[in-house]
C-alpha positions, 0 to 999 in steps of 0.5 A, a space after each residue: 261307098 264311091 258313089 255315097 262319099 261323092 254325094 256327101 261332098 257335093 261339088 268338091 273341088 278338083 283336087 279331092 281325094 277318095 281314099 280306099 281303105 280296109 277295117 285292119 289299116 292304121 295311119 302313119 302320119 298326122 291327119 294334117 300331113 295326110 291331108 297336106 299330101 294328098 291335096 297336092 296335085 289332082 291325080 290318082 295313086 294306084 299301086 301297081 304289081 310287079 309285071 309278073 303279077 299281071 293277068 296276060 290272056 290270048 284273045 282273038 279267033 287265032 289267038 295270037 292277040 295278047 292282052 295284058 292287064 296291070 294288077 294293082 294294090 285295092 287300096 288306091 287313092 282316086 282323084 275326084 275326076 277318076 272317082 266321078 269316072 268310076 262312079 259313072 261307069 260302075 256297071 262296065 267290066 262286070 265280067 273283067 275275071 272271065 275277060 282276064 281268065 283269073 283265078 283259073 287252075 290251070 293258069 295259076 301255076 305261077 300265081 300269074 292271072 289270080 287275083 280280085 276284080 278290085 286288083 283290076 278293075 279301076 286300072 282297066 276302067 279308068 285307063 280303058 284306052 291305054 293298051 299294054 303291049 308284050 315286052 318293055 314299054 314306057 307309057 306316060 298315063 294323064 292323072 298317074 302318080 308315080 309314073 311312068 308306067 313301066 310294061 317291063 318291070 319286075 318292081 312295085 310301081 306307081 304310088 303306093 300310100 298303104 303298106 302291106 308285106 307280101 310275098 316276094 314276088 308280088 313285092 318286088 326285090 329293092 322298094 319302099 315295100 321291100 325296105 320297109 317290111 325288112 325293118 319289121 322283120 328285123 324288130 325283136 318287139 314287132 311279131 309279124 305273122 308272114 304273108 302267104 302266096 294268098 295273103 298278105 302279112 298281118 301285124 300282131 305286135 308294134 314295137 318302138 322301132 317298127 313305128 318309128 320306121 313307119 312314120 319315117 317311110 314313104 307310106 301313109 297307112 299300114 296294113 294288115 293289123 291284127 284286132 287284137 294288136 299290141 305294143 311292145 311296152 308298158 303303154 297300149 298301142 293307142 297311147 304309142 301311136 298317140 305319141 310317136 306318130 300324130 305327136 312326133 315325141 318320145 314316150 314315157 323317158 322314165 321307161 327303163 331303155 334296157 330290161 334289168 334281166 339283159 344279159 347272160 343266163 344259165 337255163 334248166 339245162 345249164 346252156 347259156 342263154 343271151 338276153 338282149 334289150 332296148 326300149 321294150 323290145 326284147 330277144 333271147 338267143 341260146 345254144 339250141 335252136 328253140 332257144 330262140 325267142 322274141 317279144 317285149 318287157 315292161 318293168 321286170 316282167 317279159 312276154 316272149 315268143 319262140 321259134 316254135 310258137 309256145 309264148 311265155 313269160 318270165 320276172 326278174 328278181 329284184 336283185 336281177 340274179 334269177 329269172 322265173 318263168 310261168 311255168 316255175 322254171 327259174 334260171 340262175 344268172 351265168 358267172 362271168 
């Protein structure tokens, strides 16, 4: 595909970008801001692991020689110089998983050495002559964004232009990623079905707050989004992204902030229930610990999920006085 997008653009200019992205990714900015971003300067973004992600293997007849090899994001963004040099060079480093020992069982305790060979592959490439050392270490590499490159540290580095949620230790404690995947977490109208130590989370419903955060960040894609990915609302997830990140504006005003059945319940077993609200995105909070629930409320109608994973709906009546679930389980308001 490289080689295809740098025959299609012909001689290009200096500061051309070739932007890698998978088929569960989503813009987060307006194309002109995307654009207005990436031709600023001719180097290439490369998201790099924390250290301990990094693959490590002795080389040598004495073995004391250590190789370390940076493990970064799949979804790099290279300048044209680095794409042409990639291009060039397809056919070298082949066998960089059996160099670097990955994915071995008896190395991967620690899920150090695991990984895909386009984790690797560019980065080693690209920067064939930089050599990383064991211990801390500065080095300032030519056409690096975000650098330097830091041997030593535990933190996402680089530029990382897609965001993904993974694991903790491959994302670092206190970043762009870190503060991001927080404010996801925390939206009663986002459902995020968490990152595993293999894979990354995937984001299966958008609430109002989620995108906002997104256009706000740093970031210029998300991943990973589900094919079936919804919006907390009554609009589609076409028409809130249509809105809120290539327009900039608020969607419909008309729409209710606040769903008409907030407040205090009595369920089935006479325990109170909270239901919180705020532009779509909605939470139930009881005394039981399944009585825990999130998910979103168009009109007088909610779809919710609990903490155990059994999904539902409900409708307030019009006099807000009973709440119906699906299963024909009413609840009564609760007295003041």
């Amino acid at each position: 595909l490289l080689k295809a997008a740098l025959v299609i653009g012909g001689i290009g200019a200096p500061n051309d970008k070739f932007v890698f992205l998978s088929d569960t990714t989503l813009p987060v900015k307006p194309l002109s801001y995307v654009r207005e971003q990436l031709l600023a300067d001719e180097a290439s973004d490369f998201c790099i692991f924390p250290r301990n992600e990094w693959a490590e293997v002795s080389e040598g007849s004495s073995r004391k020689t250590v190789r370390i090899a940076p493990k970064h994001h799949q979804w790099i963004i290279l300048s044209r110089k680095h794409a042409e040099f990639s291009a060039e060079e397809s056919k070298k480093n082949m066998d960089l998983m059996v160099q670097l020992q990955l994915n071995l069982l008896h190395t991967n305790a620690a899920y150090q050495n695991t990984g895909c060979l386009d984790e690797f592959w560019h980065f080693a490439t690209i920067f064939d002559s930089v050599k990383v050392k064991p211990g801390a270490d500065r080095l300032w590499l030519e056409d690096f964004n975000g650098g330097p490159l830091d041997t030593g540290s535990f933190e996402i580095q680089g530029r990382c232009n897609t965001f993904v949620q993974w694991v903790q230790r491959a994302s670092g404690m206190t970043n762009n990623i870190t503060h991001l995947s927080q404010a996801l977490t925390v939206d009663a109208g986002t459902d995020l079905a968490p990152a595993t130590q293999a894979r990354p989370g995937s984001i299966e419903r958008f609430g109002r707050a989620s995108i906002r955060a997104l256009r706000k960040s740093p970031f210029l894609f998300v991943r990973k989004v589900s094919e079936e990915a919804s919006f907390s609302g009554c609009e589609s997830l076409t028409e809130a992204f249509s809105a809120l990140v290539f327009k900039g504006k608020e969607l419909d005003p008309s729409v209710e902030k606040v769903w008409p059945g907030s407040g205090v319940w009595l369920d089935n077993q006479h325990s109170r229930v909270s239901v919180n609200s705020y532009e779509g995105s909605i939470r139930l909070a009881g005394t039981h610990k399944d009585m825990q629930a999130k998910g979103y409320y168009c009109g007088r109608n909610m779809q919710v999920t609990f903490g155990t994973g059994f999904k539902s709906s409900a409708i307030v009546s019009e006099d807000g006085q009973k709440l119906k679930w699906a299963n024909g389980v009413v609840w009564e308001r609760a007295p003041n």
